[in-house]
C-alpha positions in Angstrom: 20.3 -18.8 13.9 19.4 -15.3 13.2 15.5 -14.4 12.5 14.6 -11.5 11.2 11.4 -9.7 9.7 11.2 -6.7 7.2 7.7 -4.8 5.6 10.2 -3.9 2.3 7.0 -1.4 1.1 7.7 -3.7 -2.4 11.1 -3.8 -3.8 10.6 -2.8 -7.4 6.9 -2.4 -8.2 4.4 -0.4 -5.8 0.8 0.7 -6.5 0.8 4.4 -7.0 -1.5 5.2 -4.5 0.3 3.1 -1.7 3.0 5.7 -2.5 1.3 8.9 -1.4 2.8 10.2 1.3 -0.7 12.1 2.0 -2.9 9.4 3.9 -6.0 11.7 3.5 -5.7 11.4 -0.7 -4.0 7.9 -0.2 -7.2 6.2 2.3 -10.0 7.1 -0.3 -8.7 5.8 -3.1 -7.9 2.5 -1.8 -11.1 2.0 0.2 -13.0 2.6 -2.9 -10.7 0.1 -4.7 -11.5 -2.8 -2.2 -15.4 -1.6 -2.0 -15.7 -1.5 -6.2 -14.1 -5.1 -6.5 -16.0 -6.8 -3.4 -19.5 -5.3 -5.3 -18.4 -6.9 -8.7 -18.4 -10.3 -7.2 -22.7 -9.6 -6.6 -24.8 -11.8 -8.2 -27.5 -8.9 -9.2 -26.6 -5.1 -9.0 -29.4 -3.3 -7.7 -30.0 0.3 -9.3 -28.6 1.9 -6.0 -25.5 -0.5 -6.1 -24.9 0.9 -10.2 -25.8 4.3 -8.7 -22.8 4.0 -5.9 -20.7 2.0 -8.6 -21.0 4.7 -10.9 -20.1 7.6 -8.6 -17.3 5.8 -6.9 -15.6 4.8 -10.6 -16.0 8.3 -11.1 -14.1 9.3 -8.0 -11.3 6.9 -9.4 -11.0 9.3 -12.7 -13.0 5.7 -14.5 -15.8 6.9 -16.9 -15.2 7.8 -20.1 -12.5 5.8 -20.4 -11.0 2.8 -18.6 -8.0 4.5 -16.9 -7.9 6.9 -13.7 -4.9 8.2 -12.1 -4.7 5.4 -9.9 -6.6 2.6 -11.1 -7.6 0.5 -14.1 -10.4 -1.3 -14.9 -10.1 -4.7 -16.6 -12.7 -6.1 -18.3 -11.9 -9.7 -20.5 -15.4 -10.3 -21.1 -18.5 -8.6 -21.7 -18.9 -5.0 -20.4 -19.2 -3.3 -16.8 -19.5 0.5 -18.0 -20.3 2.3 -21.1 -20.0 5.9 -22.0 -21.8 8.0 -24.7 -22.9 11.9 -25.2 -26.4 10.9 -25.8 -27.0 8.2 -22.7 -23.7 9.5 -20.6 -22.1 7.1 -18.5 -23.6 4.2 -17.2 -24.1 0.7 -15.7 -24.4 -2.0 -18.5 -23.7 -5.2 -16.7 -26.7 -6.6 -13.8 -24.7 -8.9 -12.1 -21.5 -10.3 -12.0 -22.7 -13.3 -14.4 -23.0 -10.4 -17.3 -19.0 -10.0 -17.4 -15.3 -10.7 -16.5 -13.4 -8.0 -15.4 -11.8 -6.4 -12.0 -10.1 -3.2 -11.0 -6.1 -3.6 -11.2 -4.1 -0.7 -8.9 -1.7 1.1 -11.4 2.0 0.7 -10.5 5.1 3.4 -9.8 8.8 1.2 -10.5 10.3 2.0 -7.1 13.2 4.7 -6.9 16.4 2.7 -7.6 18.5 4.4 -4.6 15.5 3.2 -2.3 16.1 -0.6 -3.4 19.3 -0.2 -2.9 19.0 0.8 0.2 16.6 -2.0 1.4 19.5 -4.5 0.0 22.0 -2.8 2.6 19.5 -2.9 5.1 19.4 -7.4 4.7 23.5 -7.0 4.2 24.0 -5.2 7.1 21.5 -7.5 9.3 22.7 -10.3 7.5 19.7 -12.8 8.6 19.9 -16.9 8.4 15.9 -16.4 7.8 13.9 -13.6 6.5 10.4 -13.3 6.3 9.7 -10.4 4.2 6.3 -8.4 4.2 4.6 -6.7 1.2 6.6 -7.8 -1.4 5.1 -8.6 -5.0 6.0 -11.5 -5.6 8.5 -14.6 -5.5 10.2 -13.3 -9.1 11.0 -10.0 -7.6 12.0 -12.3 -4.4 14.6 -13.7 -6.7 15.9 -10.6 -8.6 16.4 -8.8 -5.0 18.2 -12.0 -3.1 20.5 -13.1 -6.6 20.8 -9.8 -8.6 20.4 -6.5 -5.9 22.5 -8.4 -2.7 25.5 -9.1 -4.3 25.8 -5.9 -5.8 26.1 -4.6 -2.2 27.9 -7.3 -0.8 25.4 -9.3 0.1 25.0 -13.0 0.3 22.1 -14.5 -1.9 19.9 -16.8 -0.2 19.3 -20.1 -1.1 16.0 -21.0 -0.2 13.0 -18.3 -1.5 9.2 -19.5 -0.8 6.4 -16.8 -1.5 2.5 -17.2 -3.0 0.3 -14.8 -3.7 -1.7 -13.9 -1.2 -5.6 -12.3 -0.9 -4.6 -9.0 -1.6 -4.7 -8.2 -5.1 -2.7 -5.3 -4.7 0.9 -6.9 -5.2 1.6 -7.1 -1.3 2.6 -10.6 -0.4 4.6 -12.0 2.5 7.2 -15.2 1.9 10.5 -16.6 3.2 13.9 -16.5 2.3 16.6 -18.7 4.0 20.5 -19.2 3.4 22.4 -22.4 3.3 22.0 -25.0 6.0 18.6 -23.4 6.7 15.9 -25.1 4.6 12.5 -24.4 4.2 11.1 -28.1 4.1 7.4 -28.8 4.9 4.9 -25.4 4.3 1.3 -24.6 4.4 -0.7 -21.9 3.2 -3.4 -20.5 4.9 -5.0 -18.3 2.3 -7.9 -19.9 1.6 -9.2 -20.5 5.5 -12.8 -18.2 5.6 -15.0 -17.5 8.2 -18.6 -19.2 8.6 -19.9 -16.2 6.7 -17.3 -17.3 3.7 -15.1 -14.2 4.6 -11.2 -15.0 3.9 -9.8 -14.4 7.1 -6.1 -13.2 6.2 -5.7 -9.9 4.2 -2.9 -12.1 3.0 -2.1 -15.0 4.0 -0.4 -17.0 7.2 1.9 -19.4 5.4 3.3 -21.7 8.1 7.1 -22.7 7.2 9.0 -25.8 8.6 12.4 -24.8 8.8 15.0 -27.2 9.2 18.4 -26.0 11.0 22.3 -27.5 10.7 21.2 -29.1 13.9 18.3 -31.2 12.4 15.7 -29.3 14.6 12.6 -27.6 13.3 11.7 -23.8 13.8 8.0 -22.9 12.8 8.0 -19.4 11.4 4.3 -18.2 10.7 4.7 -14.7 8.4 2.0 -12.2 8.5 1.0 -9.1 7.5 -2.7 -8.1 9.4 -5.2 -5.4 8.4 -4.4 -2.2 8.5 -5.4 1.0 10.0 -5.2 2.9 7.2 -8.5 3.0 5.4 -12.0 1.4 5.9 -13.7 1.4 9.3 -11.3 1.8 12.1 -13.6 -0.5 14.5 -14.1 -3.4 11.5 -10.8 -3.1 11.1 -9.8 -4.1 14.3 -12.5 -6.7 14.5 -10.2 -8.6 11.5 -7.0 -8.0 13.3 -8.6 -9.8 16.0 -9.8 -12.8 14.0 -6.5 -12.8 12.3 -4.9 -12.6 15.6 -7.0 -15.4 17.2 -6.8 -17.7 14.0 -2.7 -17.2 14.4 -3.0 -18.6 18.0 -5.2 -21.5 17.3 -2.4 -22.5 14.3 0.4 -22.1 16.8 -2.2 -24.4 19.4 -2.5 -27.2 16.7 1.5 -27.2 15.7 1.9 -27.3 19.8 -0.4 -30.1 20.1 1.4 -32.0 17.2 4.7 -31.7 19.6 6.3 -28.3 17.5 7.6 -26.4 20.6 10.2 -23.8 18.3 7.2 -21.7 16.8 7.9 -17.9 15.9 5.1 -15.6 15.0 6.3 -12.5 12.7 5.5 -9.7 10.5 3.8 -6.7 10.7 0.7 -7.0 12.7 -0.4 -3.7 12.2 -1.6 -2.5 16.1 0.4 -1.8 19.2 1.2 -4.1 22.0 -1.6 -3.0 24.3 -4.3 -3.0 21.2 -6.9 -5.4 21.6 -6.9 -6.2 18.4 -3.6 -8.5 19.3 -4.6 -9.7 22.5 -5.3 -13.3 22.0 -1.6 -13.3 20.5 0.4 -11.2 23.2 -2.4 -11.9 25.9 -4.2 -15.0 25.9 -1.3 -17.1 24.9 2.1 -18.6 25.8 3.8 -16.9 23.4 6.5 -14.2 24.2 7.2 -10.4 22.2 11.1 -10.8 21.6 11.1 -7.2 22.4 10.1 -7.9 26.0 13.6 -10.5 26.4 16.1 -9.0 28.4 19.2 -9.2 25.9 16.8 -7.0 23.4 18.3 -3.8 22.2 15.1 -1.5 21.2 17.9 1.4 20.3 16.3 3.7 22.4 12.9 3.6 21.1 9.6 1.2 21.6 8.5 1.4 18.1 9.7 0.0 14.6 7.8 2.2 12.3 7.8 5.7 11.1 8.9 8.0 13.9 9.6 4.9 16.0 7.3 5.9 19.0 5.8 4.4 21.4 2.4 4.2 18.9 4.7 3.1 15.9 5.4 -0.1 17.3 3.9 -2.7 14.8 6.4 -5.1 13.6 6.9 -8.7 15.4 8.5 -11.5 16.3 6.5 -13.4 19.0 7.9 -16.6 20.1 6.7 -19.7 22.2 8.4 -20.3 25.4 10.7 -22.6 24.4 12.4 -20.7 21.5 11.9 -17.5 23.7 14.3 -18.9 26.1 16.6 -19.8 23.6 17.3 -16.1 22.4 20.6 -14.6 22.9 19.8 -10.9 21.7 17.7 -8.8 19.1 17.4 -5.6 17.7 16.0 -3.2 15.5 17.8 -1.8 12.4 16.6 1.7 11.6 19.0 2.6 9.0 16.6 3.0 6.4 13.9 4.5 7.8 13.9 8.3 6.5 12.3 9.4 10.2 15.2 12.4 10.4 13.0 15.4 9.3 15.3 18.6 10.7 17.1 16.7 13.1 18.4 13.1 12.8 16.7 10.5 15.5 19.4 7.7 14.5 21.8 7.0 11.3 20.8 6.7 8.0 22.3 5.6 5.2 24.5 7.8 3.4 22.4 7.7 0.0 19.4 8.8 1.9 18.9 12.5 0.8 14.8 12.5 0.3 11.9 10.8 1.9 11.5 8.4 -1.3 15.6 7.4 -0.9 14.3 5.3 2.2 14.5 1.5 2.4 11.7 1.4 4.0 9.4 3.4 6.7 10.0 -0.2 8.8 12.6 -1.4 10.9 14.2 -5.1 10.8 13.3 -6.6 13.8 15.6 -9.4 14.1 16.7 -11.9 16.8 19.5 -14.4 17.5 18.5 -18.2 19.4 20.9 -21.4 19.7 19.4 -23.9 17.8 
Protein backbone atom coordinates (compact mmCIF):
# COMPACT_ATOMS: atom_id res chain seq x y z
CA UNK A 1 0.00 0.00 0.00
CA UNK A 2 1.27 3.30 -0.79
CA UNK A 3 0.39 6.46 1.58
CA UNK A 4 0.83 9.57 0.69
CA UNK A 5 0.01 13.27 1.89
CA UNK A 6 -0.21 16.48 -0.28
CA UNK A 7 -1.10 20.51 1.10
CA UNK A 8 -2.52 21.05 -2.81
CA UNK A 9 -2.72 25.09 -1.78
CA UNK A 10 -6.63 24.43 -3.36
CA UNK A 11 -6.94 22.99 -6.66
CA UNK A 12 -9.27 25.42 -8.46
CA UNK A 13 -10.56 28.11 -5.98
CA UNK A 14 -8.06 30.00 -3.51
CA UNK A 15 -8.82 33.11 -1.38
CA UNK A 16 -7.02 35.96 -2.89
CA UNK A 17 -5.09 36.90 -0.08
CA UNK A 18 -3.78 33.28 0.61
CA UNK A 19 -2.21 34.01 -2.77
CA UNK A 20 0.10 36.79 -2.00
CA UNK A 21 3.30 35.92 -2.31
CA UNK A 22 4.15 38.96 0.18
CA UNK A 23 3.44 37.47 3.84
CA UNK A 24 3.86 41.05 5.31
CA UNK A 25 0.52 42.33 3.11
CA UNK A 26 -0.83 38.63 3.18
CA UNK A 27 -0.58 38.15 7.55
CA UNK A 28 -2.76 41.35 8.13
CA UNK A 29 -5.41 40.85 6.15
CA UNK A 30 -6.13 37.38 7.29
CA UNK A 31 -5.63 38.12 10.96
CA UNK A 32 -8.13 40.81 10.71
CA UNK A 33 -10.47 38.38 8.87
CA UNK A 34 -10.40 35.75 11.82
CA UNK A 35 -10.41 38.70 14.55
CA UNK A 36 -13.75 40.58 12.68
CA UNK A 37 -15.74 37.19 12.45
CA UNK A 38 -14.78 35.81 16.13
CA UNK A 39 -16.14 39.63 17.45
CA UNK A 40 -19.47 39.16 15.36
CA UNK A 41 -20.34 36.03 17.34
CA UNK A 42 -20.48 38.71 20.81
CA UNK A 43 -23.48 38.88 22.40
CA UNK A 44 -23.17 42.92 23.07
CA UNK A 45 -20.59 45.17 21.15
CA UNK A 46 -19.16 47.58 23.44
CA UNK A 47 -18.44 51.13 21.90
CA UNK A 48 -14.55 50.25 21.85
CA UNK A 49 -15.32 46.81 20.14
CA UNK A 50 -17.52 49.10 17.14
CA UNK A 51 -14.61 51.44 17.44
CA UNK A 52 -11.93 48.52 16.61
CA UNK A 53 -14.69 46.89 14.29
CA UNK A 54 -14.93 49.91 12.44
CA UNK A 55 -11.25 50.63 11.87
CA UNK A 56 -10.31 47.05 11.13
CA UNK A 57 -13.34 46.90 8.24
CA UNK A 58 -11.76 49.88 7.14
CA UNK A 59 -8.39 48.33 6.80
CA UNK A 60 -10.22 45.48 4.72
CA UNK A 61 -11.30 48.41 1.99
CA UNK A 62 -15.25 47.65 3.93
CA UNK A 63 -17.02 50.93 4.51
CA UNK A 64 -18.84 52.58 2.09
CA UNK A 65 -19.63 49.76 0.53
CA UNK A 66 -19.66 45.96 1.29
CA UNK A 67 -16.69 44.84 -0.88
CA UNK A 68 -12.69 45.32 -0.19
CA UNK A 69 -10.06 43.98 -2.19
CA UNK A 70 -9.92 40.90 -0.27
CA UNK A 71 -12.97 40.43 1.61
CA UNK A 72 -16.73 40.59 1.55
CA UNK A 73 -19.10 41.16 4.01
CA UNK A 74 -22.34 39.20 4.12
CA UNK A 75 -25.06 40.31 5.75
CA UNK A 76 -28.78 38.06 5.26
CA UNK A 77 -30.40 39.79 7.95
CA UNK A 78 -30.58 43.03 9.50
CA UNK A 79 -27.55 45.33 9.27
CA UNK A 80 -23.77 45.39 10.74
CA UNK A 81 -22.57 48.78 9.05
CA UNK A 82 -24.02 51.73 7.57
CA UNK A 83 -22.54 54.61 5.62
CA UNK A 84 -23.80 58.22 5.01
CA UNK A 85 -22.18 61.81 4.33
CA UNK A 86 -24.00 63.32 7.10
CA UNK A 87 -23.36 60.47 10.05
CA UNK A 88 -20.18 58.76 8.09
CA UNK A 89 -19.63 55.28 8.62
CA UNK A 90 -20.64 53.46 11.48
CA UNK A 91 -21.70 50.60 13.87
CA UNK A 92 -25.57 49.88 13.61
CA UNK A 93 -25.93 46.47 15.07
CA UNK A 94 -25.21 45.99 19.35
CA UNK A 95 -24.77 42.50 19.38
CA UNK A 96 -24.77 39.65 17.35
CA UNK A 97 -28.72 39.12 18.17
CA UNK A 98 -29.32 42.50 15.94
CA UNK A 99 -28.14 40.60 12.56
CA UNK A 100 -27.01 37.70 10.29
CA UNK A 101 -24.17 38.17 8.47
CA UNK A 102 -20.24 37.10 8.36
CA UNK A 103 -17.14 38.08 6.46
CA UNK A 104 -16.61 35.68 3.22
CA UNK A 105 -12.62 35.79 1.79
CA UNK A 106 -12.91 36.69 -2.00
CA UNK A 107 -11.61 33.97 -4.34
CA UNK A 108 -8.75 33.94 -7.39
CA UNK A 109 -9.73 30.56 -9.90
CA UNK A 110 -6.35 28.94 -9.70
CA UNK A 111 -3.84 29.24 -12.80
CA UNK A 112 -4.82 26.28 -15.02
CA UNK A 113 -1.01 25.19 -15.73
CA UNK A 114 -0.72 25.10 -11.79
CA UNK A 115 -3.61 22.43 -11.58
CA UNK A 116 -2.26 20.76 -13.97
CA UNK A 117 0.70 20.37 -12.52
CA UNK A 118 -0.64 19.23 -9.04
CA UNK A 119 -2.50 16.28 -11.16
CA UNK A 120 1.10 15.18 -12.48
CA UNK A 121 2.35 15.48 -9.23
CA UNK A 122 -0.65 12.39 -7.77
CA UNK A 123 0.22 10.63 -11.41
CA UNK A 124 3.62 10.48 -11.04
CA UNK A 125 3.42 9.36 -7.17
CA UNK A 126 0.61 7.37 -7.99
CA UNK A 127 -0.69 6.76 -4.23
CA UNK A 128 -3.21 3.67 -3.11
CA UNK A 129 -4.29 6.54 -0.39
CA UNK A 130 -4.19 10.23 -0.43
CA UNK A 131 -4.89 12.50 2.15
CA UNK A 132 -5.06 15.82 0.74
CA UNK A 133 -4.62 19.21 2.67
CA UNK A 134 -6.37 22.54 2.02
CA UNK A 135 -8.56 21.64 -0.48
CA UNK A 136 -12.16 23.34 -0.88
CA UNK A 137 -14.11 20.95 -0.94
CA UNK A 138 -15.33 17.20 -1.77
CA UNK A 139 -16.93 18.64 -5.34
CA UNK A 140 -13.59 20.02 -6.34
CA UNK A 141 -12.24 16.54 -4.78
CA UNK A 142 -14.31 14.94 -7.51
CA UNK A 143 -13.54 17.21 -10.58
CA UNK A 144 -9.63 16.85 -9.84
CA UNK A 145 -9.65 12.78 -9.17
CA UNK A 146 -12.44 12.05 -12.35
CA UNK A 147 -11.92 15.07 -14.73
CA UNK A 148 -7.97 16.67 -14.17
CA UNK A 149 -6.22 12.87 -13.60
CA UNK A 150 -7.13 11.25 -16.55
CA UNK A 151 -6.29 14.01 -18.63
CA UNK A 152 -2.68 13.43 -17.48
CA UNK A 153 -2.85 9.88 -17.30
CA UNK A 154 -3.89 9.46 -14.28
CA UNK A 155 -5.96 6.89 -12.58
CA UNK A 156 -9.21 8.26 -10.84
CA UNK A 157 -9.78 7.19 -7.45
CA UNK A 158 -12.57 5.42 -6.28
CA UNK A 159 -13.18 6.26 -2.94
CA UNK A 160 -13.30 10.37 -2.08
CA UNK A 161 -14.36 11.42 1.64
CA UNK A 162 -13.96 15.26 2.66
CA UNK A 163 -16.32 17.68 5.12
CA UNK A 164 -15.92 20.98 5.68
CA UNK A 165 -13.94 21.77 8.30
CA UNK A 166 -13.66 25.02 10.99
CA UNK A 167 -12.02 27.05 8.69
CA UNK A 168 -14.26 29.08 6.75
CA UNK A 169 -11.74 29.99 4.39
CA UNK A 170 -12.28 26.96 1.80
CA UNK A 171 -9.24 24.88 3.26
CA UNK A 172 -10.33 21.41 4.13
CA UNK A 173 -8.50 18.18 4.47
CA UNK A 174 -10.25 14.62 3.21
CA UNK A 175 -9.27 11.26 1.68
CA UNK A 176 -9.16 9.78 -1.49
CA UNK A 177 -8.44 5.96 -2.07
CA UNK A 178 -8.32 3.67 -5.36
CA UNK A 179 -9.89 0.32 -5.74
CA UNK A 180 -9.37 -2.46 -3.21
CA UNK A 181 -8.65 0.35 -0.71
CA UNK A 182 -11.95 1.40 0.97
CA UNK A 183 -12.62 4.00 3.26
CA UNK A 184 -15.28 2.12 5.53
CA UNK A 185 -15.86 3.38 9.20
CA UNK A 186 -14.91 7.48 9.68
CA UNK A 187 -15.20 10.07 12.30
CA UNK A 188 -15.01 13.62 12.43
CA UNK A 189 -13.53 15.46 14.91
CA UNK A 190 -14.58 19.03 14.14
CA UNK A 191 -16.73 19.69 16.66
CA UNK A 192 -14.45 18.49 19.81
CA UNK A 193 -13.81 22.17 21.92
CA UNK A 194 -11.83 22.89 24.77
CA UNK A 195 -13.44 23.50 28.39
CA UNK A 196 -13.46 27.14 27.43
CA UNK A 197 -15.78 26.06 24.25
CA UNK A 198 -12.74 26.79 21.87
CA UNK A 199 -12.83 24.23 18.72
CA UNK A 200 -9.65 22.68 19.02
CA UNK A 201 -8.82 21.82 15.18
CA UNK A 202 -8.34 24.80 12.81
CA UNK A 203 -9.87 22.11 10.70
CA UNK A 204 -10.66 19.16 11.57
CA UNK A 205 -8.92 15.43 12.48
CA UNK A 206 -11.16 13.14 10.55
CA UNK A 207 -10.19 9.58 11.61
CA UNK A 208 -10.60 7.10 8.41
CA UNK A 209 -10.90 3.22 8.71
CA UNK A 210 -9.36 1.99 5.75
CA UNK A 211 -9.87 -1.33 4.73
CA UNK A 212 -7.00 -3.06 2.50
CA UNK A 213 -7.14 -6.24 -0.21
CA UNK A 214 -5.83 -8.08 2.77
CA UNK A 215 -9.02 -7.39 5.07
CA UNK A 216 -6.76 -5.36 7.55
CA UNK A 217 -7.44 -1.91 8.84
CA UNK A 218 -5.05 1.19 8.42
CA UNK A 219 -6.12 4.27 10.64
CA UNK A 220 -5.17 7.38 8.69
CA UNK A 221 -5.90 10.65 10.91
CA UNK A 222 -5.49 13.83 8.28
CA UNK A 223 -4.53 17.13 9.60
CA UNK A 224 -3.70 20.39 8.85
CA UNK A 225 -2.55 22.42 12.32
CA UNK A 226 -2.34 26.14 12.93
CA UNK A 227 -0.16 28.04 11.25
CA UNK A 228 2.67 30.35 11.72
CA UNK A 229 1.68 32.67 9.50
CA UNK A 230 -0.39 35.33 11.22
CA UNK A 231 -1.78 35.88 14.77
CA UNK A 232 0.47 35.58 17.85
CA UNK A 233 3.33 33.39 17.20
CA UNK A 234 3.32 32.13 21.02
CA UNK A 235 -0.86 31.44 20.92
CA UNK A 236 -0.15 29.89 17.97
CA UNK A 237 1.96 27.36 19.09
CA UNK A 238 -0.03 26.90 22.26
CA UNK A 239 -2.93 25.47 19.59
CA UNK A 240 -0.51 23.36 17.77
CA UNK A 241 0.18 21.87 20.97
CA UNK A 242 -3.42 21.17 21.88
CA UNK A 243 -3.95 20.02 18.46
CA UNK A 244 -0.88 17.91 18.78
CA UNK A 245 -1.82 16.43 22.20
CA UNK A 246 -5.67 15.88 21.21
CA UNK A 247 -4.05 13.80 18.04
CA UNK A 248 -2.20 11.55 20.55
CA UNK A 249 -4.96 10.87 22.88
CA UNK A 250 -7.20 9.80 19.51
CA UNK A 251 -4.35 7.55 18.35
CA UNK A 252 -4.27 6.31 22.52
CA UNK A 253 -8.13 5.50 22.39
CA UNK A 254 -7.99 3.60 18.71
CA UNK A 255 -4.76 1.73 20.49
CA UNK A 256 -6.69 0.85 23.39
CA UNK A 257 -9.69 -0.44 21.15
CA UNK A 258 -6.89 -2.98 19.65
CA UNK A 259 -6.13 -0.59 16.19
CA UNK A 260 -2.26 -1.09 16.02
CA UNK A 261 -1.88 0.25 11.92
CA UNK A 262 -2.50 4.05 12.81
CA UNK A 263 -0.77 6.78 10.53
CA UNK A 264 -0.87 10.35 11.53
CA UNK A 265 -0.47 12.86 8.34
CA UNK A 266 -0.76 16.26 6.97
CA UNK A 267 0.80 19.26 7.41
CA UNK A 268 1.49 19.98 10.96
CA UNK A 269 2.76 23.30 10.42
CA UNK A 270 6.24 23.26 12.98
CA UNK A 271 9.46 21.48 12.63
CA UNK A 272 10.44 18.22 14.21
CA UNK A 273 12.25 19.71 17.20
CA UNK A 274 9.25 22.48 17.86
CA UNK A 275 7.50 21.93 20.97
CA UNK A 276 4.51 22.63 19.58
CA UNK A 277 4.69 18.75 18.22
CA UNK A 278 6.20 17.24 21.00
CA UNK A 279 3.49 15.13 22.49
CA UNK A 280 3.21 13.69 18.83
CA UNK A 281 7.01 13.08 17.89
CA UNK A 282 7.98 13.05 21.71
CA UNK A 283 5.76 11.80 24.15
CA UNK A 284 4.39 9.01 22.12
CA UNK A 285 5.04 5.62 20.35
CA UNK A 286 4.61 6.89 17.21
CA UNK A 287 7.48 7.05 14.54
CA UNK A 288 8.26 10.16 11.69
CA UNK A 289 8.47 7.92 8.40
CA UNK A 290 11.32 10.28 7.59
CA UNK A 291 13.43 8.94 10.42
CA UNK A 292 12.95 4.93 8.76
CA UNK A 293 16.03 3.80 7.22
CA UNK A 294 14.66 2.91 3.62
CA UNK A 295 13.45 6.85 3.52
CA UNK A 296 14.82 8.86 0.65
CA UNK A 297 14.63 12.71 1.85
CA UNK A 298 16.32 13.60 -1.73
CA UNK A 299 18.89 15.34 -0.19
CA UNK A 300 17.03 17.70 1.80
CA UNK A 301 15.24 17.59 5.53
CA UNK A 302 12.37 19.68 4.62
CA UNK A 303 9.10 19.35 2.33
CA UNK A 304 8.20 22.93 1.98
CA UNK A 305 9.38 25.96 0.15
CA UNK A 306 13.16 25.95 -0.09
CA UNK A 307 13.10 22.43 1.50
CA UNK A 308 15.49 23.36 4.49
CA UNK A 309 16.08 22.14 7.35
CA UNK A 310 13.22 24.87 8.86
CA UNK A 311 10.80 23.93 5.99
CA UNK A 312 10.19 20.62 7.14
CA UNK A 313 6.34 20.57 8.04
CA UNK A 314 4.59 17.93 6.19
CA UNK A 315 4.01 14.24 7.95
CA UNK A 316 3.36 10.97 8.12
CA UNK A 317 3.84 9.65 11.68
CA UNK A 318 3.23 6.12 12.23
CA UNK A 319 2.64 3.69 15.26
CA UNK A 320 5.19 1.00 15.76
CA UNK A 321 3.60 -1.52 14.15
CA UNK A 322 2.90 0.00 10.71
CA UNK A 323 6.36 1.79 11.14
CA UNK A 324 7.93 -1.50 10.93
CA UNK A 325 6.02 -2.48 8.10
CA UNK A 326 7.50 0.29 5.70
CA UNK A 327 9.53 -0.61 2.84
CA UNK A 328 10.59 2.99 1.61
CA UNK A 329 9.29 6.77 1.25
CA UNK A 330 10.07 9.78 -0.26
CA UNK A 331 9.43 13.16 -1.10
CA UNK A 332 8.27 14.40 -4.58
CA UNK A 333 9.40 17.94 -5.17
CA UNK A 334 8.53 18.27 -8.73
CA UNK A 335 6.15 20.91 -8.22
CA UNK A 336 7.57 23.00 -5.88
CA UNK A 337 8.78 26.28 -7.81
CA UNK A 338 11.94 26.51 -5.07
CA UNK A 339 14.51 26.98 -8.38
CA UNK A 340 14.90 30.82 -8.18
CA UNK A 341 18.49 31.36 -10.41
CA UNK A 342 19.58 28.02 -9.92
CA UNK A 343 17.57 24.82 -9.94
CA UNK A 344 17.70 22.80 -6.37
CA UNK A 345 15.88 19.64 -7.98
CA UNK A 346 13.59 18.99 -11.28
CA UNK A 347 10.64 20.62 -12.04
CA UNK A 348 8.12 20.07 -14.32
CA UNK A 349 8.59 21.15 -17.68
CA UNK A 350 5.34 23.64 -17.65
CA UNK A 351 6.87 25.34 -14.74
CA UNK A 352 8.01 28.79 -16.17
CA UNK A 353 6.66 31.25 -13.12
CA UNK A 354 6.23 31.03 -9.42
CA UNK A 355 2.23 30.73 -9.86
CA UNK A 356 2.88 27.52 -12.62
CA UNK A 357 3.81 25.52 -9.33
CA UNK A 358 1.77 22.57 -8.07
CA UNK A 359 2.24 23.37 -5.03
CA UNK A 360 4.93 25.11 -2.51
CA UNK A 361 4.63 21.35 -0.77
CA UNK A 362 6.13 18.18 -1.38
CA UNK A 363 4.25 14.61 -1.44
CA UNK A 364 5.47 12.84 1.36
CA UNK A 365 4.56 9.35 0.60
CA UNK A 366 5.47 5.90 1.93
CA UNK A 367 5.18 2.27 0.89
CA UNK A 368 4.14 -0.67 3.98
CA UNK A 369 3.06 -4.56 3.31
CA UNK A 370 -0.23 -4.73 4.38
Amino acid sequence: MRLATYNVENLFARAKALNLADQTIAAPILERFATLNSMFEEPVYSEQMKADMLQMLGELGIGKTNEGPYAVLRENRGQLIASSKLKGTRILANGRGDWIGWLEMKKDIINEVATRNTAQVVRDVDPDVLAVVECEGRQALREFSHQLLPLVGGAAFDNIMLIDGNDDRGIDVGLMSRRGYHIGWMQSHADDKTTLGEYVFSRDCPEFGVRTPTRETVWVLVNHFKSKGYGNQDASARKRWLQAESVRRIVERLELEKAALIAVVGDLNDTPDGAALAPLLKDSRLKDVFEHKNFDNGGRPGTYGRCAERDKIDYIVLSPALFERVRKGGVWRKGIWGPNKKPLWEVYPEMKQPFHSASDHGCVWCDFEV
